[in-house]
C-alpha positions in Angstrom: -5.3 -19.9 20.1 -1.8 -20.7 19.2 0.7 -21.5 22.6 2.7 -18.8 23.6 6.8 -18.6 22.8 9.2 -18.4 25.2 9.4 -14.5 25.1 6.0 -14.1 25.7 5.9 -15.6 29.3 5.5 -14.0 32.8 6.0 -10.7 33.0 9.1 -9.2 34.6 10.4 -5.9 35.2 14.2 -6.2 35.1 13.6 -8.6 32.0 15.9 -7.1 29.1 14.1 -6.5 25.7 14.1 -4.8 22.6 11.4 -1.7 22.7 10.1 -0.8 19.1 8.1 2.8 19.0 7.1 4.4 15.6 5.1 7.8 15.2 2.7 8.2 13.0 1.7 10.8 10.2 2.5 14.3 10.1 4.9 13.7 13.5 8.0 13.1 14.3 9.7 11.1 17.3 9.6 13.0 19.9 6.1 12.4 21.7 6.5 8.6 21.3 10.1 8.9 22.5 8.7 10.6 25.6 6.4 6.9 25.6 9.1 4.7 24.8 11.2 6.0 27.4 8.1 6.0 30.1 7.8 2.3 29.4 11.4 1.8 29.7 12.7 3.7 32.5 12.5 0.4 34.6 14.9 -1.2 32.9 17.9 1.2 31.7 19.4 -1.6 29.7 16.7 -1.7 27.8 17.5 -1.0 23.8 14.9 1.4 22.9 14.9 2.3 19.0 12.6 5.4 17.7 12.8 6.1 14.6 12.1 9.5 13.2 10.7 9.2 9.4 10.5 12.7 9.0 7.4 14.8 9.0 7.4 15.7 5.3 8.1 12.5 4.1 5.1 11.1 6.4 2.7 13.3 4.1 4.2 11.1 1.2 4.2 7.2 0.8 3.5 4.8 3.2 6.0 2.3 1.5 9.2 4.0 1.7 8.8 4.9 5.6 8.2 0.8 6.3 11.3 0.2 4.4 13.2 2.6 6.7 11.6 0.9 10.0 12.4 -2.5 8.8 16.0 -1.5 8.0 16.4 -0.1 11.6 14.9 -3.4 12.9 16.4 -6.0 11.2 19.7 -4.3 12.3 18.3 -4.2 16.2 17.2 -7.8 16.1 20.9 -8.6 14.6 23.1 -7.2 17.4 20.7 -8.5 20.2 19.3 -11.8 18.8 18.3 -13.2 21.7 16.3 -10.1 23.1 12.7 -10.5 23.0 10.9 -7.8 20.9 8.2 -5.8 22.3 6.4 -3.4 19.7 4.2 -0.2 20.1 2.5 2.1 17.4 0.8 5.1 17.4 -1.8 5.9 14.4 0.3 5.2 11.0 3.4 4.2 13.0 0.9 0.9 14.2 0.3 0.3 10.4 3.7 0.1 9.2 4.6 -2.0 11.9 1.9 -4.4 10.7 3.3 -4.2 7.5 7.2 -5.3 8.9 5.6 -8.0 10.8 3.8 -9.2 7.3 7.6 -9.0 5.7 8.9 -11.2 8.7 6.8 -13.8 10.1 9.9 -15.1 11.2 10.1 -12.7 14.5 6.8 -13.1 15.5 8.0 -16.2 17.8 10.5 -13.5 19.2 7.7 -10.8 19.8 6.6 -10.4 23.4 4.1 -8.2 22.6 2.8 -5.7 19.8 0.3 -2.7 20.8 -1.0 -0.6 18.2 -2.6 2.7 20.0 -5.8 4.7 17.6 -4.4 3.5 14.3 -6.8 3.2 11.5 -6.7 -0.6 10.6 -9.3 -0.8 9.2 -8.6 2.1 6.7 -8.4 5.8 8.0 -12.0 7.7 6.7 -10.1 11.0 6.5 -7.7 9.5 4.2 -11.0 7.7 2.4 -12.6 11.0 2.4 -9.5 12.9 1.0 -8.7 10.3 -2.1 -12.0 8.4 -2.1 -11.4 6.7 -5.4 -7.9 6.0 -4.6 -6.8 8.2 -7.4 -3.7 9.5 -5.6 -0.5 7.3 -4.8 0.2 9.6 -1.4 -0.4 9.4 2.0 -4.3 9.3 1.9 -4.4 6.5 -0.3 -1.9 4.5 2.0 -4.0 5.5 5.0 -7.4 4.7 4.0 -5.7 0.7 3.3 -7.8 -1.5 5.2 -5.1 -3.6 6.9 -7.6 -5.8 9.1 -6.9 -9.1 7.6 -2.9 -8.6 7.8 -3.6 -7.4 11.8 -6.2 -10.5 12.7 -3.4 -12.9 11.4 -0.7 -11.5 13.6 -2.9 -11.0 16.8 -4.0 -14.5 15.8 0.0 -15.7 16.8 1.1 -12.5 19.2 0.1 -11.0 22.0 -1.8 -7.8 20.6 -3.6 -4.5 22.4 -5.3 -1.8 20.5 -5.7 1.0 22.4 -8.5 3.6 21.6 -9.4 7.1 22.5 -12.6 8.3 23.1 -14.0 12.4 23.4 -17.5 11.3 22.6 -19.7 9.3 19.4 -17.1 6.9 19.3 -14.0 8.8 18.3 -10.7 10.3 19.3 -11.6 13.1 17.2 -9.0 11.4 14.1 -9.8 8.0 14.2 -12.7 6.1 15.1 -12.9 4.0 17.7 -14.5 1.1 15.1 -11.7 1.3 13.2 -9.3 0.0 15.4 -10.7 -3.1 16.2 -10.1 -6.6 15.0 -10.0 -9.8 15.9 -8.0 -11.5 18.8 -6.6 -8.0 19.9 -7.1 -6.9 23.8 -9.2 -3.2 23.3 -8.6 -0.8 25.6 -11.0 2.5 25.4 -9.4 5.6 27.5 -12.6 8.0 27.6 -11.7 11.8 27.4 -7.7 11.3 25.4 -8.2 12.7 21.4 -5.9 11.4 18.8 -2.3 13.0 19.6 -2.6 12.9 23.4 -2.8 9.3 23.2 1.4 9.1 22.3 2.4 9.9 25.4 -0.2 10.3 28.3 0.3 7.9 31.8 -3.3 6.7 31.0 -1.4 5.0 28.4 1.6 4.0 30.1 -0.4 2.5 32.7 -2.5 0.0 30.1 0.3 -1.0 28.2 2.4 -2.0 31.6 -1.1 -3.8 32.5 -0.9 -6.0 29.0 3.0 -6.0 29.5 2.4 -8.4 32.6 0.0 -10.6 30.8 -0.1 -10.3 27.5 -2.5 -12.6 25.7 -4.0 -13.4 22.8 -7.9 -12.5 23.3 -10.6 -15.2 22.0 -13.4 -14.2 19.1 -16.4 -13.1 20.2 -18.9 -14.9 19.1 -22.0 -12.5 20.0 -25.0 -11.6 17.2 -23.9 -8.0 17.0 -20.0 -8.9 17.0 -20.7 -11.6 14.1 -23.0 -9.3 12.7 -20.1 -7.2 12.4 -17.6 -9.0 11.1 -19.9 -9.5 8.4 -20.0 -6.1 7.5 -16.8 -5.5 7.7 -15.8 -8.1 5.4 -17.2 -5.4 2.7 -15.0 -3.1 3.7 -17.1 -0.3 3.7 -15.9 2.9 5.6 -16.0 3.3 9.4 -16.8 6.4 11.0 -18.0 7.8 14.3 -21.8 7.6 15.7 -22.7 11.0 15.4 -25.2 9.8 12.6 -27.0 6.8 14.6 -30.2 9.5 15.9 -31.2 9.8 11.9 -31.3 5.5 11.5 -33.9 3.7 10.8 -34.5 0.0 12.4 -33.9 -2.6 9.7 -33.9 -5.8 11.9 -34.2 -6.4 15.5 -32.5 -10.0 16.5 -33.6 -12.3 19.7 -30.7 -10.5 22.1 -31.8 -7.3 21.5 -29.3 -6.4 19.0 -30.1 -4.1 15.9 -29.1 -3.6 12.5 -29.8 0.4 11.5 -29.8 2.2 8.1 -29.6 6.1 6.9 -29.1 7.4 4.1 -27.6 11.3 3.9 -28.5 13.6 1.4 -25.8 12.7 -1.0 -27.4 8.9 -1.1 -24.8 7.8 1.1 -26.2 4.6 2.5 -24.7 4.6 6.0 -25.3 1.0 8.3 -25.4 0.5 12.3 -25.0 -1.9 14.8 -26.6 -1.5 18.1 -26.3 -4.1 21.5 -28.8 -3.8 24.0 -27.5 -1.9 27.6 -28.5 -2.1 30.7 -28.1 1.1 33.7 -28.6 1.6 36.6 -30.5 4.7 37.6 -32.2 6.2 41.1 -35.6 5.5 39.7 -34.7 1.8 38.5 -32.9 0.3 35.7 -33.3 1.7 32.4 -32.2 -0.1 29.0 -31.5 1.5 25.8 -29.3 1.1 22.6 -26.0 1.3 22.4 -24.4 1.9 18.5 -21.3 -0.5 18.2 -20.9 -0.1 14.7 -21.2 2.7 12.1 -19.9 2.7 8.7 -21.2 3.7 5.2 -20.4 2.2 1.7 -18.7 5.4 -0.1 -18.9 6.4 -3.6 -16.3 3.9 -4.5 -17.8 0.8 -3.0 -21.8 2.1 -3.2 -22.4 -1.2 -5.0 -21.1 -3.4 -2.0 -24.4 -3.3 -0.2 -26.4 -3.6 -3.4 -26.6 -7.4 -3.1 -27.6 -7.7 0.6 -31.2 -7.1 0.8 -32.0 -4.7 4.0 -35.3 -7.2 4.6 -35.0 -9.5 8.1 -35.4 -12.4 6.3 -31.7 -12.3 4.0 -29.9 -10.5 7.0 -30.6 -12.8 9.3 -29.4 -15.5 6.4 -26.7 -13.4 5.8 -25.3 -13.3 8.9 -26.1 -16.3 11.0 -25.3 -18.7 7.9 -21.2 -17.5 8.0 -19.0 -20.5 8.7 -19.7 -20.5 12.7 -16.8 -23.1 13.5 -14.1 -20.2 11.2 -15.6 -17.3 13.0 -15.4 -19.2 16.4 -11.9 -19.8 16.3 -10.5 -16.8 14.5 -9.7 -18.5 11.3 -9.2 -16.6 8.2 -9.9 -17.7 5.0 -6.5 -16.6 4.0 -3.4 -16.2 6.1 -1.2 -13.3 4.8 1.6 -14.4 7.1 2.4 -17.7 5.3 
């Protein structure tokens, strides 16, 4: 865990900073504005900046929309250079934000915090499902980018949230909740908010003034069903909601309890689960069952990405507990994108 900068100490609410908020696709600024200025009120010499990119232009490409937002930010950080930088992002806004960081590691010394709320890191599977071969150079294509290496780098040296809605199987009824993780990022689950109430409702004022007083930079986990995790999701196959995980099959059962589930739909879409092992509390006694974690499924495009992991115990439990334990441990990646 790197130390944290100066801008990222103790929490204060008269502290002056700069307040980043981007909207995502098909939106404008006017619901994040309404967050932006939530979070701000405290402070009325806060600079708040909110860009509006346009709603046609955010059914178009991805790249010129993070050009815009890293015009309007290099020009912010210039006239207040000494301002610490605090960042939020709903759905694609979060993205593009990545994206500017990527361009300036630079700032990320300067950045107090950086919360990304239900966007699609690791690739939107509306957008896979829309241009699944990647055929398309619009919106869908840009969405369905899995940006999960580029996030784990920054959260690795920032202060990073990922806040996630839930209506039920894992989902804000856009995004799913899988697809938001990664590693080193605080997640926050708000049960019963779908996608576009997330932009502006007090649930979400109140976390992100939780993680405003101490932000941090959350540890790995280090759990069979999280490493079993980030082994699958270093195929990059597609994640999706739960609704599936009643048709899976058991494919391995591991010494905690945790499982590793397969189904395949009628199209021969092999779709893979991860289940942990829950404990509740009942009238009659305690009860355990399992809980899905993980659900994803290797589209068209990438059907050959499971073909060379065998589905027997014996080579997933190779698989997965021979991965480099000290790199996973301390939330190394094999490549940083930031240097």
């Amino acid at each position: 865990m790197s130390s944290k900068s100066a801008y990222q100490n103790s929490y204060q609410e008269d502290q002056e900073f700069i307040l980043f908020a981007q909207h995502g696709w098909a939106d404008t600024d006017h619901d994040i504005g309404q967050l932006a200025r939530s979070l701000a009120k405290l402070n009325s010499i806060t600079p708040v900046y909110v860009p509006n990119l346009g709603l046609i232009d955010t059914w178009l490409k991805i790249g010129p929309l993070i050009d815009k937002v890293d015009k309007i930010a290099v020009e912010a950080i210039a006239t207040s250079p000494d301002l610490p930088l605090r960042i939020i992002g709903h759905s694609m806004g979060g993205l593009i934000w990545l994206e500017v960081l990527a361009r300036h590691p630079e700032w990320l010394p300067k950045v107090h915090s950086l919360v990304l709320i239900a966007s699609p890191i690791g690739g939107s599977d509306l957008g896979r499902l829309f241009d699944p071969f990647g055929w398309f150079p619009l919106i869908a294509r840009d969405l369905g980018t899995n940006r999960r290496t580029i996030a784990e780098a920054i959260a690795s040296k920032i202060p990073t949230m990922s806040i996630v809605g839930d209506i039920g199987n894992n989902t804000d009824g856009t995004v799913p909740m899988g697809c938001s993780q990664f590693a080193q990022a605080t997640f926050v689950r708000i049960d019963g908010l779908r996608h576009a109430t997330l932009k502006n409702h007090p649930k979400v004022v109140t976390a992100v003034h939780e993680f405003w007083k101490k932000p941090i930079i959350a540890p790995s986990l280090t759990d069979t069903a999280s490493l079993l995790i980030a082994k699958l999701r270093s195929l990059d196959l597609t994640e999706t909601n739960n609704q599936n995980f009643r048709y899976a099959k058991v494919v391995q059962t591991y010494p905690d309890g945790s499982k590793l589930w397969t189904w395949i739909n009628s199209w021969q879409i092999t779709h893979v689960f991860v289940s942990d092992r829950v404990t509740t509390s009942q009238s009659s006694g305690q009860t355990s069952g399992d809980r899905c974690v993980y659900s994803a499924y290797a589209g068209w495009k990438n059907a050959n990405k499971l073909s060379k992991f065998s589905y027997t115990a014996s080579m997933w439990k190779t698989e997965v507990f021979n991965m480099d334990a000290e790199e996973t441990r301390s939330g190394a990646s094999p490549c940083d994108p930031l240097k």
